[in-house]
N, CA, C and O atoms as a Maestro MAE file, in Angstrom:
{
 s_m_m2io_version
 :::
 2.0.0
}

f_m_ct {
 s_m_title
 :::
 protein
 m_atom[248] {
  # First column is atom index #
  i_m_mmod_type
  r_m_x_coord
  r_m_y_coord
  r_m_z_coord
  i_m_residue_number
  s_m_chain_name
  s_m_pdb_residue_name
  s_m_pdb_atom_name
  i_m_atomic_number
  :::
  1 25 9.115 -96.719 108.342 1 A "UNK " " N  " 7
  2 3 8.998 -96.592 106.902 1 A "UNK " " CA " 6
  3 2 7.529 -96.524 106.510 1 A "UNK " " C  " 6
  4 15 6.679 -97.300 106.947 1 A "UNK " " O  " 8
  5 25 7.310 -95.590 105.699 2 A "UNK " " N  " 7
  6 3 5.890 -95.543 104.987 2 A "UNK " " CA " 6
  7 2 5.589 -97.007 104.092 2 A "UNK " " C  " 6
  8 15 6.143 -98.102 103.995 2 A "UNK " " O  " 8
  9 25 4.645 -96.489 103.636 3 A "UNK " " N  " 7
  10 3 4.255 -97.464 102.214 3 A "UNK " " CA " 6
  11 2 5.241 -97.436 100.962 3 A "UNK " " C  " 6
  12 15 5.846 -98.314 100.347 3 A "UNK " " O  " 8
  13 25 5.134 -95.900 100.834 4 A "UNK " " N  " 7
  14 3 5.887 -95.608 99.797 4 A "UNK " " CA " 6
  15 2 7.325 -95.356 99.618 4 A "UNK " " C  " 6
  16 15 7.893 -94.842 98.654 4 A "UNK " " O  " 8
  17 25 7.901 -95.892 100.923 5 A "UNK " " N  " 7
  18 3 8.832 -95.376 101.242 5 A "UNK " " CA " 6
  19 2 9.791 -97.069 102.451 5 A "UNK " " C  " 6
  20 15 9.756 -97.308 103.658 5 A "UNK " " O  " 8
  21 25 10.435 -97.744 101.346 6 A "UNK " " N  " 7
  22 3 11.049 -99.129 102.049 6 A "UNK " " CA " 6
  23 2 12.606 -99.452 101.637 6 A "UNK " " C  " 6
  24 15 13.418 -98.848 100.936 6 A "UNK " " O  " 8
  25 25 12.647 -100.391 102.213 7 A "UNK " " N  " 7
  26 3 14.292 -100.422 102.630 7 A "UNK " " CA " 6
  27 2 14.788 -101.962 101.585 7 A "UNK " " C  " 6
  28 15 14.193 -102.902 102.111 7 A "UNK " " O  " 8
  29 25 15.208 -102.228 100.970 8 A "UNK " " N  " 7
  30 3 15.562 -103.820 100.132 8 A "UNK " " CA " 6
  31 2 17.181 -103.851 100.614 8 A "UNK " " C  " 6
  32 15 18.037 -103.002 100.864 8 A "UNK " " O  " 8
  33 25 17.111 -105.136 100.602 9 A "UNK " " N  " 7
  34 3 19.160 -105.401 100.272 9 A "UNK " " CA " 6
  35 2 19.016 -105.454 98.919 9 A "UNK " " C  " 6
  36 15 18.024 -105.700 98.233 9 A "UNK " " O  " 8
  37 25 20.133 -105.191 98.631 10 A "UNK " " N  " 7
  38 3 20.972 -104.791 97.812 10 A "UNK " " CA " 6
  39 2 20.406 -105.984 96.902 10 A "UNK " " C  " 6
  40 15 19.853 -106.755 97.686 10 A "UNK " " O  " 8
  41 25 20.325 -106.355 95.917 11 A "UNK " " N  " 7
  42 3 20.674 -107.627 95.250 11 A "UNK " " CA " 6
  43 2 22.199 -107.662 94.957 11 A "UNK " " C  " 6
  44 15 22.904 -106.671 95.149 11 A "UNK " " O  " 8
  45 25 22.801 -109.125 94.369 12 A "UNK " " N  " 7
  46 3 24.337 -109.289 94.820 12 A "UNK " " CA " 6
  47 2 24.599 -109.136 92.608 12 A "UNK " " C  " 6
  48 15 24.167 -109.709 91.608 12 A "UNK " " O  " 8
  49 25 25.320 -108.278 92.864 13 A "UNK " " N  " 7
  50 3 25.933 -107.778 91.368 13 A "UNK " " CA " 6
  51 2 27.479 -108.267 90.962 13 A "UNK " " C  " 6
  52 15 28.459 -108.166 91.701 13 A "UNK " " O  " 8
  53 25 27.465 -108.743 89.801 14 A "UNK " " N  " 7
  54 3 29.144 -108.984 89.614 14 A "UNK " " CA " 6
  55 2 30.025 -107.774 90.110 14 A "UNK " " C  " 6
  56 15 29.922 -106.552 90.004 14 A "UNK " " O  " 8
  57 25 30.858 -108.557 90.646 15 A "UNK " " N  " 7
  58 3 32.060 -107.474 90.726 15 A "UNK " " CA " 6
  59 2 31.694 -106.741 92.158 15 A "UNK " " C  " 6
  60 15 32.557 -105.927 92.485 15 A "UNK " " O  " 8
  61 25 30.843 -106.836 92.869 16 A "UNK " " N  " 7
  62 3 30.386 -105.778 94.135 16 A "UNK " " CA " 6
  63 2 29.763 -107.160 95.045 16 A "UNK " " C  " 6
  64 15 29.038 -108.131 94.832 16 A "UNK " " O  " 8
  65 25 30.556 -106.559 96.195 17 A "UNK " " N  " 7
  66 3 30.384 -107.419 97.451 17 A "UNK " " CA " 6
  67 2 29.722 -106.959 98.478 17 A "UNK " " C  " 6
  68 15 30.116 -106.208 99.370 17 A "UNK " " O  " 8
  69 25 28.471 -107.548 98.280 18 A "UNK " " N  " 7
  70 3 27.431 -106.849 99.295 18 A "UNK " " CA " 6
  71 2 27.531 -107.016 101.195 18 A "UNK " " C  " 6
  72 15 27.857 -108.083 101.717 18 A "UNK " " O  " 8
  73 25 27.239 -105.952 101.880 19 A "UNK " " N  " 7
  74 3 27.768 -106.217 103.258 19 A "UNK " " CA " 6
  75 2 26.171 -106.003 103.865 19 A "UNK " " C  " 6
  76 15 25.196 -105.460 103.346 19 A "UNK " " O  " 8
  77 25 26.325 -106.611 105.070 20 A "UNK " " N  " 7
  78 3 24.656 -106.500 105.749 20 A "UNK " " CA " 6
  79 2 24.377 -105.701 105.916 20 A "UNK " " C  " 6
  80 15 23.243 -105.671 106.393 20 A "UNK " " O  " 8
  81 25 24.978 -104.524 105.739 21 A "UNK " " N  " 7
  82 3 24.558 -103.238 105.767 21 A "UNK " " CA " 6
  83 2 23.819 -102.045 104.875 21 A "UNK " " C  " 6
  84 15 23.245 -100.965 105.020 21 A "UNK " " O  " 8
  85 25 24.295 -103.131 103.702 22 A "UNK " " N  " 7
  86 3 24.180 -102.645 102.389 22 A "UNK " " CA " 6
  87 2 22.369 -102.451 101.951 22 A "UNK " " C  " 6
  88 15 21.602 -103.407 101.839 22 A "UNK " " O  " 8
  89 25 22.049 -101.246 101.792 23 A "UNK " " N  " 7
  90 3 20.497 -101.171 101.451 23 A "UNK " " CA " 6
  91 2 19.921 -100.522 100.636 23 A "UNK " " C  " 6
  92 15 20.491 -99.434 100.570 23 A "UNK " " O  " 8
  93 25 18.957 -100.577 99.849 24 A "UNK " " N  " 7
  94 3 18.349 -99.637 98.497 24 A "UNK " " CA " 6
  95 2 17.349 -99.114 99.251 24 A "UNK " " C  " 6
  96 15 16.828 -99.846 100.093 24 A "UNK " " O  " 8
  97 25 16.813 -97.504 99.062 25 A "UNK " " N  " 7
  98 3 15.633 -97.151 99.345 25 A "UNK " " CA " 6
  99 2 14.966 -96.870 98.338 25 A "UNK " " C  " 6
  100 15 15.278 -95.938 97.597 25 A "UNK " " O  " 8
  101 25 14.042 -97.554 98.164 26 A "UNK " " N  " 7
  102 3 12.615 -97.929 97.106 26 A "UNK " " CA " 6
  103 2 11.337 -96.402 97.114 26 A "UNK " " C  " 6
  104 15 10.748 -96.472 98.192 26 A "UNK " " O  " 8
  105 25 10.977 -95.567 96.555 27 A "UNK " " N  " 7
  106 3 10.523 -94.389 96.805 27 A "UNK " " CA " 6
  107 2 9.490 -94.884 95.689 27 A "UNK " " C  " 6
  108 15 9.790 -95.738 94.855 27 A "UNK " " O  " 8
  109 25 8.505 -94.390 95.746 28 A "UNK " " N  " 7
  110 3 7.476 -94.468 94.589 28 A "UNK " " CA " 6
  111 2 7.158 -93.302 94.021 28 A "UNK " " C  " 6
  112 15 7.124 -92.233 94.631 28 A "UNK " " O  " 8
  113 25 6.862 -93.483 92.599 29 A "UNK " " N  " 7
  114 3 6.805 -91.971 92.285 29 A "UNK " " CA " 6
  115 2 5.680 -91.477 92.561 29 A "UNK " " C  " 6
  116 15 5.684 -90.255 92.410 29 A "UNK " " O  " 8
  117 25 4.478 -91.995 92.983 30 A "UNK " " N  " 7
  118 3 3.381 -91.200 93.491 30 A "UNK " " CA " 6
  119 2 4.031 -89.942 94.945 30 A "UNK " " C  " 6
  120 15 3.661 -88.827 95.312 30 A "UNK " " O  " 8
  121 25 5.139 -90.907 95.395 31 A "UNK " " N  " 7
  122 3 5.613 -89.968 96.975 31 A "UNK " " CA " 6
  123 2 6.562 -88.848 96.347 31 A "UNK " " C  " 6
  124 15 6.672 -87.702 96.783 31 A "UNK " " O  " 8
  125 25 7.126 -89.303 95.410 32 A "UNK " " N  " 7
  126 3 7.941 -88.192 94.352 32 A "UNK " " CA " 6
  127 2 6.894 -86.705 94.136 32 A "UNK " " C  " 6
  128 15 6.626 -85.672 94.749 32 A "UNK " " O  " 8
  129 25 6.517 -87.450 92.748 33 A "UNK " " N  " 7
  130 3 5.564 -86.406 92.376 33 A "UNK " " CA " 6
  131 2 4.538 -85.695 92.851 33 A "UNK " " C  " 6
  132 15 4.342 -84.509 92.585 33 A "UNK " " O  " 8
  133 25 3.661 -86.580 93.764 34 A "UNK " " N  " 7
  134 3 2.399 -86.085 94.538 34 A "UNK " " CA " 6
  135 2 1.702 -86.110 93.334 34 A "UNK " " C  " 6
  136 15 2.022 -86.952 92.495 34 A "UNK " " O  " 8
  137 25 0.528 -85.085 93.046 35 A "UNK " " N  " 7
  138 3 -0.452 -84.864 92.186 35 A "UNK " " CA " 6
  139 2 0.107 -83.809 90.825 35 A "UNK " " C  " 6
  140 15 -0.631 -83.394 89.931 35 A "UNK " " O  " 8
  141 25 1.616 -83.519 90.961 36 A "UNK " " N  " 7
  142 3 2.345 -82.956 89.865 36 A "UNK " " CA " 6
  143 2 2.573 -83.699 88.880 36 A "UNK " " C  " 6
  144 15 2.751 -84.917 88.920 36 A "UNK " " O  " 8
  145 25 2.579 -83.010 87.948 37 A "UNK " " N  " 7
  146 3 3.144 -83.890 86.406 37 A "UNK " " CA " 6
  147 2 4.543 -84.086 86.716 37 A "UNK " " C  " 6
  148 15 5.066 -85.198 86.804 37 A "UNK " " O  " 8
  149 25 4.891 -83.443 86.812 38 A "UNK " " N  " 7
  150 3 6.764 -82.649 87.207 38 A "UNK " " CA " 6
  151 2 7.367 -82.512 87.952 38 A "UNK " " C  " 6
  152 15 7.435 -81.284 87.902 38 A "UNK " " O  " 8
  153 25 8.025 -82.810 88.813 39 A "UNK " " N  " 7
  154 3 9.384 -82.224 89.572 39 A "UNK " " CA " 6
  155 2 10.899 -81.997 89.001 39 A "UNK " " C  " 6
  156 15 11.543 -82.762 88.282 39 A "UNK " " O  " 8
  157 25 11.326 -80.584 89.585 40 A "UNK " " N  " 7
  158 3 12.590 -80.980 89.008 40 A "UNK " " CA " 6
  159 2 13.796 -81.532 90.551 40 A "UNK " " C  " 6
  160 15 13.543 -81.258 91.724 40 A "UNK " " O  " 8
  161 25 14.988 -82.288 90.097 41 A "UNK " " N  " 7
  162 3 15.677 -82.973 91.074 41 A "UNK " " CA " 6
  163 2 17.362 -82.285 90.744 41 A "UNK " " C  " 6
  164 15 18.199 -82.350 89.843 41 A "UNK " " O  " 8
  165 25 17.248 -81.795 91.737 42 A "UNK " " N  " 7
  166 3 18.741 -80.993 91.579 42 A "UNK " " CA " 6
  167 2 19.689 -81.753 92.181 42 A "UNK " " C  " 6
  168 15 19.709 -82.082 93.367 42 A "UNK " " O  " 8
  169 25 20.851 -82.155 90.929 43 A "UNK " " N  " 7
  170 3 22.092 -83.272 91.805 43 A "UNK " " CA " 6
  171 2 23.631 -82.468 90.985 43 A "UNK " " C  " 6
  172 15 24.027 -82.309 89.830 43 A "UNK " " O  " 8
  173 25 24.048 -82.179 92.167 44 A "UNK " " N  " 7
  174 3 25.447 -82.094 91.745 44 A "UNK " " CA " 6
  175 2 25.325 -80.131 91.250 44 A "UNK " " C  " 6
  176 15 26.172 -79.691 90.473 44 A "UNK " " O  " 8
  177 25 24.490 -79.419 91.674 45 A "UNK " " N  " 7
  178 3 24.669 -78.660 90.772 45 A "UNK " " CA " 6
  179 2 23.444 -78.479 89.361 45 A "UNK " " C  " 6
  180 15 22.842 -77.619 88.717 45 A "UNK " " O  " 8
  181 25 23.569 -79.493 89.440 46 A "UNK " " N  " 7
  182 3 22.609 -79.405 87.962 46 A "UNK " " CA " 6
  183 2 21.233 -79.599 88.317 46 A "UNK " " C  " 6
  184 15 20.879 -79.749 89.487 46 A "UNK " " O  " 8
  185 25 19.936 -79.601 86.700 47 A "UNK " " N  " 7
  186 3 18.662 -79.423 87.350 47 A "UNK " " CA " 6
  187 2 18.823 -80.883 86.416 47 A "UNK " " C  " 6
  188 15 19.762 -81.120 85.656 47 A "UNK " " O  " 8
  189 25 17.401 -81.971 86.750 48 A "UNK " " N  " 7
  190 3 16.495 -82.498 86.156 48 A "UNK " " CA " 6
  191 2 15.389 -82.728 85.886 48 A "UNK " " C  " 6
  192 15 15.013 -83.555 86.717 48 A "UNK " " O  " 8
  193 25 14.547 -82.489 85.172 49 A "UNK " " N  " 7
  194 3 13.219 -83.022 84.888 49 A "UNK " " CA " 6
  195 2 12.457 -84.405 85.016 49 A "UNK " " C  " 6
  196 15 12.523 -85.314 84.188 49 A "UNK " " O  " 8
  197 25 11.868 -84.411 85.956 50 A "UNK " " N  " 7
  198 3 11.556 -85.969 86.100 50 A "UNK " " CA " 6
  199 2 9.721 -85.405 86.081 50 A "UNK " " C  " 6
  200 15 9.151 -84.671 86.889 50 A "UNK " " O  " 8
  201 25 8.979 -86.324 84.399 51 A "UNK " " N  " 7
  202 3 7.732 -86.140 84.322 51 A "UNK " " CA " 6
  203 2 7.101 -87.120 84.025 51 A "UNK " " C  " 6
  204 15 7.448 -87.857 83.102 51 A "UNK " " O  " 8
  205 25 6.022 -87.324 84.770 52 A "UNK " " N  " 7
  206 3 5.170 -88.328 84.448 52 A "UNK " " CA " 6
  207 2 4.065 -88.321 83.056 52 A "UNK " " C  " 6
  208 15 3.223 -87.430 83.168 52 A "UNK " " O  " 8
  209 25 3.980 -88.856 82.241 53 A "UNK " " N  " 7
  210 3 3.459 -89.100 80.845 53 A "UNK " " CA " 6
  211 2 1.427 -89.195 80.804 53 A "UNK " " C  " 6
  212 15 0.595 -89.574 81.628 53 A "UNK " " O  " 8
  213 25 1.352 -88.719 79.612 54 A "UNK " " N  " 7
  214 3 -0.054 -88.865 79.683 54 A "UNK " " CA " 6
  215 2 0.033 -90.598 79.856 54 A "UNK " " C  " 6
  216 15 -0.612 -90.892 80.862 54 A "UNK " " O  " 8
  217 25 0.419 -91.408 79.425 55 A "UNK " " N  " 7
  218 3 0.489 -92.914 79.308 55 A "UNK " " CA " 6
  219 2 0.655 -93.408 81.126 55 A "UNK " " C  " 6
  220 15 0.254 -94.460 81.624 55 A "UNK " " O  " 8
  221 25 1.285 -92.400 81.744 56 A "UNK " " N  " 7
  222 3 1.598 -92.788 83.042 56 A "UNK " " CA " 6
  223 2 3.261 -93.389 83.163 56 A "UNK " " C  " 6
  224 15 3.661 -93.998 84.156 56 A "UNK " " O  " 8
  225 25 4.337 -93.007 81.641 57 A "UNK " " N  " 7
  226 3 5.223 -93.351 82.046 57 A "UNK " " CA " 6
  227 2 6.483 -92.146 82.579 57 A "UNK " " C  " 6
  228 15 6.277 -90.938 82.461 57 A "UNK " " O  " 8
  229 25 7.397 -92.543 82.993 58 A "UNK " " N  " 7
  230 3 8.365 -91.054 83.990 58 A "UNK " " CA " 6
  231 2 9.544 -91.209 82.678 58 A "UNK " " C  " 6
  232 15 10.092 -92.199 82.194 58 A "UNK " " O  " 8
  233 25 9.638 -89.719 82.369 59 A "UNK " " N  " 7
  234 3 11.004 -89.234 81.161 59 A "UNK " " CA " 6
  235 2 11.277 -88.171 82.170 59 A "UNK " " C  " 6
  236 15 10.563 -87.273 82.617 59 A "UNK " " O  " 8
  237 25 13.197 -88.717 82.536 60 A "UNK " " N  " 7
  238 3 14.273 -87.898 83.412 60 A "UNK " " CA " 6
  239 2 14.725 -87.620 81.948 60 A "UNK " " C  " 6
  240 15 14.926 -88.387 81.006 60 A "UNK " " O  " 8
  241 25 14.844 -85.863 82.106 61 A "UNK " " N  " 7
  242 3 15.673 -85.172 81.217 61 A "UNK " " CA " 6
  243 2 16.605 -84.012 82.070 61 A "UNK " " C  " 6
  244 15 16.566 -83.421 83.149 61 A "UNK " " O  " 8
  245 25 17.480 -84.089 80.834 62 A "UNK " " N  " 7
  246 3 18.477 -82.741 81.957 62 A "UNK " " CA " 6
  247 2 17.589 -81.812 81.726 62 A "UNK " " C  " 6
  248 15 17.726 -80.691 82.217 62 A "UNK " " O  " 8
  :::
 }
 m_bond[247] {
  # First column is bond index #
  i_m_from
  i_m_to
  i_m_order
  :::
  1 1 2 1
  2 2 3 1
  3 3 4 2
  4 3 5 1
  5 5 6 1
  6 6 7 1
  7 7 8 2
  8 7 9 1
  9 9 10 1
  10 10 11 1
  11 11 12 2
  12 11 13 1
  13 13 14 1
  14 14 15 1
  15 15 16 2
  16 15 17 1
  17 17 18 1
  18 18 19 1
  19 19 20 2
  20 19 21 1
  21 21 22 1
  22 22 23 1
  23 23 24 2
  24 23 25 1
  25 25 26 1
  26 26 27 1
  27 27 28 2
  28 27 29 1
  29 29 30 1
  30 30 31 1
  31 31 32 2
  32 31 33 1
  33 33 34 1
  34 34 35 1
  35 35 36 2
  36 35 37 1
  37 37 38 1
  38 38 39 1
  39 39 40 2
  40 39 41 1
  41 41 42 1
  42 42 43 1
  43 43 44 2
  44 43 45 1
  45 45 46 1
  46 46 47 1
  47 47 48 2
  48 47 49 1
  49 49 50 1
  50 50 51 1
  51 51 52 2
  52 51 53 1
  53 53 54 1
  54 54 55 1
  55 55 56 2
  56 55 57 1
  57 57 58 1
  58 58 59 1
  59 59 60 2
  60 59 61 1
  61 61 62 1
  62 62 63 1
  63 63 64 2
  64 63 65 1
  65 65 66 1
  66 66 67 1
  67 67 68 2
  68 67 69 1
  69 69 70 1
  70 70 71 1
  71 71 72 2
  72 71 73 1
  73 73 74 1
  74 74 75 1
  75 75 76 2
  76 75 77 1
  77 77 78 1
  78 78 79 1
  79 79 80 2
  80 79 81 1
  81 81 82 1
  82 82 83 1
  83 83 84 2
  84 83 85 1
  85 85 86 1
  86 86 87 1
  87 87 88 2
  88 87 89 1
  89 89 90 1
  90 90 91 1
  91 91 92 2
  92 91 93 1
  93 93 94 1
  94 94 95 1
  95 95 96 2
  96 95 97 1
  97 97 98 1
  98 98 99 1
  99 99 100 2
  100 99 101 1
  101 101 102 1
  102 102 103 1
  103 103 104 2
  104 103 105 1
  105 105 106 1
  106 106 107 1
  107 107 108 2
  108 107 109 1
  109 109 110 1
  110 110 111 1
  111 111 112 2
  112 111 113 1
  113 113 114 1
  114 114 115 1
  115 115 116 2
  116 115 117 1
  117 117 118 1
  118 118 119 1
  119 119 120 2
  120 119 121 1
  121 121 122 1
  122 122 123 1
  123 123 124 2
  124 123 125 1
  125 125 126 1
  126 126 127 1
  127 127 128 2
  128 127 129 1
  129 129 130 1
  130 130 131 1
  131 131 132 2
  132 131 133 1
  133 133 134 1
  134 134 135 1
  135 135 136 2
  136 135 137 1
  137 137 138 1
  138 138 139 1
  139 139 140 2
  140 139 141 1
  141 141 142 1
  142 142 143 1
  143 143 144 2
  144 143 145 1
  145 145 146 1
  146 146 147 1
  147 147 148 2
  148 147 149 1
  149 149 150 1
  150 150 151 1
  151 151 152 2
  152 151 153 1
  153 153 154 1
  154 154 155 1
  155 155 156 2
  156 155 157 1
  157 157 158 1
  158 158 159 1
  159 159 160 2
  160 159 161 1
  161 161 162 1
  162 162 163 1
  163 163 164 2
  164 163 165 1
  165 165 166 1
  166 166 167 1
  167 167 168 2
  168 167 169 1
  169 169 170 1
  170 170 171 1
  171 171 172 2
  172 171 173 1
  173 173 174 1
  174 174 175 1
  175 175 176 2
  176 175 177 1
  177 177 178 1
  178 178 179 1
  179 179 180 2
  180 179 181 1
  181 181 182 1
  182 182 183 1
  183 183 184 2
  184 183 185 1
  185 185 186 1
  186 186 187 1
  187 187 188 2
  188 187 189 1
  189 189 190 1
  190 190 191 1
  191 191 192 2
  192 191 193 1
  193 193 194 1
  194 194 195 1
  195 195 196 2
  196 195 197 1
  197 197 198 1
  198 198 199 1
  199 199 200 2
  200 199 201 1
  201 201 202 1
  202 202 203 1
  203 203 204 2
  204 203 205 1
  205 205 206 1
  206 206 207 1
  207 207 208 2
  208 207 209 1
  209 209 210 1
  210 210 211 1
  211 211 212 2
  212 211 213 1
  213 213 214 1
  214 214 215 1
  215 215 216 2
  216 215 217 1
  217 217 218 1
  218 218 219 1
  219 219 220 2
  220 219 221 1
  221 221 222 1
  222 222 223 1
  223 223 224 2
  224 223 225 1
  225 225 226 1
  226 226 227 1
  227 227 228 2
  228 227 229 1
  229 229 230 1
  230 230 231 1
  231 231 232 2
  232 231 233 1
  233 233 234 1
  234 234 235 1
  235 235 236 2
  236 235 237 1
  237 237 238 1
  238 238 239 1
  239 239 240 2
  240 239 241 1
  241 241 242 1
  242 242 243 1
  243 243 244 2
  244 243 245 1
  245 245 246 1
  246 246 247 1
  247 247 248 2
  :::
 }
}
């Protein structure tokens, strides 16, 4: 695993029963974006806009 790029358990949520297997991968948006304002992220078919802000904050739009 990189820096930007790590493995967490799960935290334990009502209703969902976490197994040791169970894991989140943590991505940073510097490894996202790189030196782009923008990427778009295609799921399902569809596009999204994921941009980073003059402020430095990220707005996902369809």
């Amino acid at each position: 695993m990189t820096e930007n790029n790590k493995h967490f358990p799960l935290p334990s949520l009502a209703g969902y029963n976490n197994t040791a297997t169970d894991k989140i991968t943590v991505i940073s948006s510097e490894a996202l974006l790189g030196p782009q304002q923008r990427i778009i992220i295609r799921h399902q078919n569809e596009e999204y806009h994921l941009r980073r802000t003059k402020n430095g904050k990220l707005i996902l739009t369809k």
